[in-house]
N, C-alpha and C positions, 0 to 999 in steps of 0.2 A: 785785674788791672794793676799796674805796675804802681807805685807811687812813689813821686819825684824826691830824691835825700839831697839833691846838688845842683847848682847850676852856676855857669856863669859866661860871659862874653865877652870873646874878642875882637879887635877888628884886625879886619887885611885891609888891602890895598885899596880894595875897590867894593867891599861887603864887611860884613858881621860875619863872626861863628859864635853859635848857639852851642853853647858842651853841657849834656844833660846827662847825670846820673840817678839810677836809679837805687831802691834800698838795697840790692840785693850788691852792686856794685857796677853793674853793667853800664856801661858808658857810650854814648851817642851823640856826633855834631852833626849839626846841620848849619851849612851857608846863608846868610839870607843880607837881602838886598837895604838897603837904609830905610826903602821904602815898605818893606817887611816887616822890618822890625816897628817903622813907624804902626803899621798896621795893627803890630800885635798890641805894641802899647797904648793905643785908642782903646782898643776892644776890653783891654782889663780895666782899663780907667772903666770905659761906659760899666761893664760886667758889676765892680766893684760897688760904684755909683748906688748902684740897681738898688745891690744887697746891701750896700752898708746899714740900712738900718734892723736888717733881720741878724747879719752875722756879726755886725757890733753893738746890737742893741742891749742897754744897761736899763734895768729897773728900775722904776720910776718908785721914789723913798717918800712920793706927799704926806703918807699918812703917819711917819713918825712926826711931824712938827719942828723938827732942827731944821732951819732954813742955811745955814753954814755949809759953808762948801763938804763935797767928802773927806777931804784932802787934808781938811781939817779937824774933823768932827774925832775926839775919842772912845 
């Protein structure tokens, strides 16, 4: 499976270009309609949602007793 190094997008006149590269350097656009993109952007939102608490989940510190933020604590 290829895995993505780049991306970004433009618009034209009447759509979006998707320009995706990948690690090796090989590069790929695709066209997509406003409503497309709207599509894709729901789908990572709901996607993200899901996961957020497995792929950003942080250890839970109850059992040292510092009740101070992290941010703070030395």
């Amino acid at each position: 499976m290829r895995q993505l190094a780049k991306f970004a997008i433009s618009i034209r006149e009447e759509d979006f270009v998707l320009h995706l590269e990948d690690d090796a350097g090989e590069k790929m656009d695709f066209a997509a309609s406003p409503e497309q993109l709207d599509a894709v952007i729901d789908a990572l939102d709901e996607l993200l949602a899901e996961a957020e608490e497995d792929v950003f989940e942080v250890e839970d510190d109850e059992d040292d007793g510092d009740d101070a933020p992290a941010a703070t604590r030395n």
